[in-house]
N, C-alpha and C positions, 0 to 999 in steps of 0.2 A: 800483506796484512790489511791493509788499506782495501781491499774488494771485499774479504773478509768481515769489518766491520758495520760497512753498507749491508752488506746482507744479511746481517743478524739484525741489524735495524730495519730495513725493508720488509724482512719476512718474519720479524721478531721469532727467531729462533737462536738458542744461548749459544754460546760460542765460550773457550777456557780462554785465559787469559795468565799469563805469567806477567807479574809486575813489580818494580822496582819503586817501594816508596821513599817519600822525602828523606828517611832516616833513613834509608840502606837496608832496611828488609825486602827478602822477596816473599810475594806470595800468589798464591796459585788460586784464582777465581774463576765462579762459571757467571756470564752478565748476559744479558739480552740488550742491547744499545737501544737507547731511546733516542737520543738525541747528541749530535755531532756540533760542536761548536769550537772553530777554529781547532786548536791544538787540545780542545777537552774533549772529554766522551763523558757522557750521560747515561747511566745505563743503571740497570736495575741488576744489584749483585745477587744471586741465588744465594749464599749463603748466609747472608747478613739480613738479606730479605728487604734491603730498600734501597731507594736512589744513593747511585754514587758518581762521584765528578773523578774521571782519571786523567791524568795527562799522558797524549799521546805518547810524548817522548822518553817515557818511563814506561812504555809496554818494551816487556823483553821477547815479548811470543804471543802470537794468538792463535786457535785450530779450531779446529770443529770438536764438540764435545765428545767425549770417548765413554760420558755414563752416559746412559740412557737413561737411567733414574730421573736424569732431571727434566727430560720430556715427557713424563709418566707426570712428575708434579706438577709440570705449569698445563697439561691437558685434562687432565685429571682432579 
């Protein structure tokens, strides 16, 4: 998961994301990582449309994005 996250930050391209927040919901985002800092991630949520601070330890999953849609938005 951890090569995974450098390379969407390195080559800023989104990457899905399954997450586990403070209160115990999961939810399923597409982010392009901005910035790495200790156990956060900085990263620009596509759906929300702005920076967000995750913490590493509540990712449940990360992959490569399966829309293509959202490489159409951020090129496009």
């Amino acid at each position: 998961m951890q090569t995974l996250i450098k390379f969407s930050m390195e080559n800023q391209i989104p990457i899905e994301i399954i997450y586990l927040s403070k209160t115990g919901l999961l939810s399923q985002r597409h982010i392009i990582v901005k910035k790495i800092e200790g156990s956060r991630l900085l990263a620009l949520c596509l759906e929300k449309n702005s920076i967000r601070s995750f913490n590493v330890e509540q990712l449940l999953s990360a992959g490569k994005t399966r829309n293509k849609n959202w490489m159409l938005r951020i090129s496009g």
